[in-house]
C-alpha positions as CSV (number, residue, x, y, z in Angstrom):
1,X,0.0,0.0,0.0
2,X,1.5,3.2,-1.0
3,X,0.2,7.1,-0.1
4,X,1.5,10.1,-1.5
5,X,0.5,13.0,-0.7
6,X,0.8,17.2,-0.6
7,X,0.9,18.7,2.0
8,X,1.7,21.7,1.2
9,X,3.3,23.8,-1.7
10,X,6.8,22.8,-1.6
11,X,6.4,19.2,0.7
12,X,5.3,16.0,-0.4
13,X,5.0,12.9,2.1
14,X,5.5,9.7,1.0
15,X,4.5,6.6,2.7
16,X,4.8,3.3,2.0
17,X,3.7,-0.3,3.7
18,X,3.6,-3.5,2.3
19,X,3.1,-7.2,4.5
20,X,3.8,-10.6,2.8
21,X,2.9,-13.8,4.5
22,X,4.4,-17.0,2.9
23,X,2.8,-20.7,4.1
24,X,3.8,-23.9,2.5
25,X,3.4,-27.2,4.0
26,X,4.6,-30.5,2.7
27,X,3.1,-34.1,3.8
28,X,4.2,-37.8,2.9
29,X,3.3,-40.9,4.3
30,X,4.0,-44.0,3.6
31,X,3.0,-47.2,4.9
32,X,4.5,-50.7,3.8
33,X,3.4,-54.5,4.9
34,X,5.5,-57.4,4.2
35,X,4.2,-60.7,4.9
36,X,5.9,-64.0,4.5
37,X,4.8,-67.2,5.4
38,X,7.6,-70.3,5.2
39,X,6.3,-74.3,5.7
40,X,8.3,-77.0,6.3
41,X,8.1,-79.2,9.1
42,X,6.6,-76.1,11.1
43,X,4.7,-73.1,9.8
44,X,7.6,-70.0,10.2
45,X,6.5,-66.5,9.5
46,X,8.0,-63.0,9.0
47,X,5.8,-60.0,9.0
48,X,7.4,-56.2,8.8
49,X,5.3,-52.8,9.3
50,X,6.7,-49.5,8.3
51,X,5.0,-46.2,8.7
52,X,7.1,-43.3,7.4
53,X,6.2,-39.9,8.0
54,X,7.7,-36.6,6.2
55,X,6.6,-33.3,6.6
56,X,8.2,-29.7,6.4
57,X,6.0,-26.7,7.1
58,X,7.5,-22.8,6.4
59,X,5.9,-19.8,7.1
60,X,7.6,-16.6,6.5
61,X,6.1,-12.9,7.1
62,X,7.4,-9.8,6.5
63,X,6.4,-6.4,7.4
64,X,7.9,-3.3,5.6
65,X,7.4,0.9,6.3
66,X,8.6,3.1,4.8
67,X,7.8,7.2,5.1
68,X,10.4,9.9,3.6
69,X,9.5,13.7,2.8
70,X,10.8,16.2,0.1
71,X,10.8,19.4,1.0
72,X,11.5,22.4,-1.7
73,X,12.7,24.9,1.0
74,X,14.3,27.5,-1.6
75,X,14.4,27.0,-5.7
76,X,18.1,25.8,-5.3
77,X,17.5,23.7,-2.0
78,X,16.1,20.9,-1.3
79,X,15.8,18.8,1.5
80,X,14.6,14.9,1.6
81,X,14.2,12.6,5.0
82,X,13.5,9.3,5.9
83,X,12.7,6.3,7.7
84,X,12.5,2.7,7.2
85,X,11.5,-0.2,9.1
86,X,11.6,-4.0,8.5
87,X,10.5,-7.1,10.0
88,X,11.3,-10.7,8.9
89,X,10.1,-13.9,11.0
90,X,11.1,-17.0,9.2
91,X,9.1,-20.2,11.2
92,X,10.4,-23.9,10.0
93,X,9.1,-27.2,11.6
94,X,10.5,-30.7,9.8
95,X,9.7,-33.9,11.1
96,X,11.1,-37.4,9.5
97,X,10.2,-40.4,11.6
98,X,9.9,-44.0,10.7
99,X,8.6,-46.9,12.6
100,X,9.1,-50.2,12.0
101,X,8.0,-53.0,13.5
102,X,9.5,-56.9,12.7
103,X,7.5,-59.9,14.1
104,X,8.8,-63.3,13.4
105,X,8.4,-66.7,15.0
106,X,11.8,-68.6,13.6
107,X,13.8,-67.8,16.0
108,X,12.0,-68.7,19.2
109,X,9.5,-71.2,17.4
110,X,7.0,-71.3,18.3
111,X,7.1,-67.7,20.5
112,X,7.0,-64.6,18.4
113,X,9.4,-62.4,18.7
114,X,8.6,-58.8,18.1
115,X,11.5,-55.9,17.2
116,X,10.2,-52.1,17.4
117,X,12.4,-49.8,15.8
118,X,11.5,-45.9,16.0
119,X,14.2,-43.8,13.9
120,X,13.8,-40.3,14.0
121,X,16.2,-39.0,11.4
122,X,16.0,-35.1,12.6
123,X,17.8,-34.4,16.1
124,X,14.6,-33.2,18.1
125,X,16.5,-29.6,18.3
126,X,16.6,-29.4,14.9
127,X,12.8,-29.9,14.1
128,X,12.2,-26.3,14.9
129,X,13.7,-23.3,13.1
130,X,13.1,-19.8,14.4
131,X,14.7,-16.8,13.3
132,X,13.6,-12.9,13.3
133,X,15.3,-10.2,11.6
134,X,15.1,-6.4,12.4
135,X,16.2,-3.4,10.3
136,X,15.9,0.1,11.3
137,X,17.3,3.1,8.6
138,X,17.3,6.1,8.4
139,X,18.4,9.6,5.9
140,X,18.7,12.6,5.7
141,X,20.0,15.1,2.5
């Protein structure tokens, strides 16, 4: 959004804001079943589970002013001013998990044995990003 305006004969204010707000969010999941079945002189078996899970969601805002004035003091002078301000918040949340889960009976026939395996392939303090910027300017000619 942008005003310009007069205010009087020789000054003209200028003022500018503008406010951007950026989303995307990605999903994947995945979910695989293996099952095998083995006879021989005793029925064997080997099952697997795996749910996979990826997502990555990003937001990032930012927030921009902006106000300067030109003033015409005398035909060969001029004098211009201003100030800026800008924001910038950049938000990030990643997971990447996968859980598998084994059961089999051929090792402890006829017990099953059961394996649970939870990998989580982003440190938990890396699963958040956060970050703000600040910038404050100003001129005068």
């Amino acid at each position: 959004m942008q005003s310009v305006n007069f205010i009087g004969k020789n000054l003209l204010l200028r003022t500018e804001v503008s406010y951007y707000d950026q989303l995307e969010e990605e999903r994947y999941h995945e979910i695989f079943n293996r099952n095998v079945a083995i006879e021989a002189n005793q029925n064997y078996f080997y099952r697997i589970d795996v749910d996979d899970i990826e997502e990555n969601d990003l937001r990032i805002k930012t927030l921009e002013m902006k106000s300067d004035i030109d003033a015409q003091i005398h035909p060969f002078h001029q004098l211009k001013a201003g100030i800026s301000y800008q924001d910038i918040r950049y938000r990030q949340d990643q997971v990447d998990r996968e859980t598998i889960v084994e059961r089999f009976d051929f090792e402890n026939y006829p017990d099953t044995t059961v394996n649970v395996i939870d990998n989580n392939y982003i440190d938990p303090a890396d699963q958040q990003i956060r970050a703000d910027s600040y910038k404050l300017a100003g001129y005068l000619e």
